[in-house]
C-alpha positions in Angstrom: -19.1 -42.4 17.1 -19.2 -38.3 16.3 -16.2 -37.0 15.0 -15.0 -33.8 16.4 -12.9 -31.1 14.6 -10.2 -29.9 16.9 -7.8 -26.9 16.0 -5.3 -29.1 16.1 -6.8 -30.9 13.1 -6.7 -27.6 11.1 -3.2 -26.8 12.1 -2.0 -30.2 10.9 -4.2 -29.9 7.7 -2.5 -26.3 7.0 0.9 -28.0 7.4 0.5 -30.6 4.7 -1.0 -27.8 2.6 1.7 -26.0 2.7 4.5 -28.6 2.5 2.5 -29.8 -0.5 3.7 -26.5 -2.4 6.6 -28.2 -2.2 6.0 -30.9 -4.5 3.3 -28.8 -6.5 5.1 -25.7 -7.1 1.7 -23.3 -7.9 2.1 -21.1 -5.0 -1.3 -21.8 -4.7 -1.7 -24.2 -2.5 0.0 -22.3 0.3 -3.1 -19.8 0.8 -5.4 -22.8 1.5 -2.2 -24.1 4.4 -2.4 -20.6 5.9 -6.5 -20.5 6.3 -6.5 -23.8 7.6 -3.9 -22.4 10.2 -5.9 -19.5 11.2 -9.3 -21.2 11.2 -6.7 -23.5 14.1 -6.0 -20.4 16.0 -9.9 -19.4 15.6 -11.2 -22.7 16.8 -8.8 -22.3 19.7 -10.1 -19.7 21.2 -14.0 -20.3 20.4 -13.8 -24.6 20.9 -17.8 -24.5 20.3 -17.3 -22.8 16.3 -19.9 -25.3 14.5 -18.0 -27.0 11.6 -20.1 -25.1 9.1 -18.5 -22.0 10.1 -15.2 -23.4 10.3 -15.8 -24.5 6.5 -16.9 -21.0 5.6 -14.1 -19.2 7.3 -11.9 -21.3 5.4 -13.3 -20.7 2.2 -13.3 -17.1 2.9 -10.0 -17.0 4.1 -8.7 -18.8 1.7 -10.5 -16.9 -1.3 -8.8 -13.6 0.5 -5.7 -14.7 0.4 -5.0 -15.8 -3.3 -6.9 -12.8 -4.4 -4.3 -11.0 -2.5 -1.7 -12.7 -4.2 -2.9 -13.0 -7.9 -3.6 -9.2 -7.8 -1.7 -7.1 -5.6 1.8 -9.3 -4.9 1.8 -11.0 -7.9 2.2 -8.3 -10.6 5.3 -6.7 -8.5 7.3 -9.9 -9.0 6.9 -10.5 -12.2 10.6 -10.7 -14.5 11.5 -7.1 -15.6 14.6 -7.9 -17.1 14.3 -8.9 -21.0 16.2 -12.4 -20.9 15.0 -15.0 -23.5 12.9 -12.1 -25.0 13.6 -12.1 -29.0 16.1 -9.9 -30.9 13.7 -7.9 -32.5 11.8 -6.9 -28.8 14.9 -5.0 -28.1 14.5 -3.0 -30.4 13.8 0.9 -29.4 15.2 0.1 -26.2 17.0 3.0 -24.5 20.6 3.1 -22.7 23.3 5.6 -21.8 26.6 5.7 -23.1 29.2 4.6 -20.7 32.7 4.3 -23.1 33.0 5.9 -26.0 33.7 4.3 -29.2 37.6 4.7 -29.9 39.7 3.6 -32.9 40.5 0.4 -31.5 37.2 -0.9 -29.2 33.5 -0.4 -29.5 31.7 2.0 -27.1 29.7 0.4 -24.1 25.9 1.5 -23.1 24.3 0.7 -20.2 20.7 -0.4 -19.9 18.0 0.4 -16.4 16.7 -3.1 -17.5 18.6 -6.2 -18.4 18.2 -6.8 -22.4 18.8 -10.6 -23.2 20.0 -10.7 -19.5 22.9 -8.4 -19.2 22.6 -4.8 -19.0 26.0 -3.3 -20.8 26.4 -4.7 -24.0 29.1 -3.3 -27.0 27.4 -1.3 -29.6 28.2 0.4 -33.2 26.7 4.1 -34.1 26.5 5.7 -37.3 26.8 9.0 -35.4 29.3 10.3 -32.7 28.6 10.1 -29.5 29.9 11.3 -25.9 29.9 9.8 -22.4 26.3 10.3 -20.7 24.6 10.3 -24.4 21.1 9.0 -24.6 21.0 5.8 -27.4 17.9 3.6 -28.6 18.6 0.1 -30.3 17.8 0.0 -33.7 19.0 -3.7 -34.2 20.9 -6.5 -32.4 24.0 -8.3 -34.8 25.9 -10.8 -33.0 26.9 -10.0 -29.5 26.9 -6.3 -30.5 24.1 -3.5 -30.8 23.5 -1.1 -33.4 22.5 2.1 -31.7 21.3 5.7 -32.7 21.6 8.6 -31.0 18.4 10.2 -29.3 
């Protein structure tokens, strides 16, 4: 008995690829589902592809893909806020002021970039300051930061 490879066979074969992300969470996997989906639609179209060529489209496909991924759409999504990033990696970070430090409360600085995941924290400067002023951390002490004015 010869075994045939229908496109059918590659569409289901890209399915469980791609559900299998699910319980391997790489987002690897997932390229090899959506090669095996288009070598389904190729093979539909052109029924007599030999299986060789089927393979190497695959493999070609495949390797396309994740090379996509791991250098192009990767790098955007990586985490660019500074949670779980130590105390001292804050340091020389830079915010604007947003309060003003009174008599009675700390002054409040806003940061583009989350720094130990929030991006207004309290802070303490040596120096006055006014709303809109340009501060870098120096240090981190308790839930407030010690600034200086830039």
């Amino acid at each position: 008995m010869e075994g045939t490879v229908l496109y059918w066979h590659w569409l289901v074969l890209g399915m469980l690829l791609i559900a299998a992300e699910i319980f391997i969470p790489s987002f690897t996997i997932v390229w090899f589902g959506i090669a095996a989906i288009i070598v389904g639609g190729v093979l539909a179209v052109d029924p007599d592809l030999s299986l060789s060529w089927q393979v190497a489209i695959w493999a070609g496909l495949t390797s396309a893909l994740a090379g996509l991924w791991f250098l192009l759409l990767r790098p955007k999504m990586r985490d660019k806020t500074r949670a779980g990033m130590a105390k001292e990696a804050i340091a020389g970070q830079v915010g604007q002021v947003i309060r003003r430090p009174g008599e009675h409360h700390r002054g409040r600085v806003r940061f583009t970039t989350p720094l130990l995941g929030d991006d207004e924290w309290e802070f303490i400067c040596s120096s006055d300051v006014e709303l809109g002023d340009r501060v870098s951390v120096i240090e981190l002490s308790g839930n407030t930061l010690l600034v200086e004015k830039r």
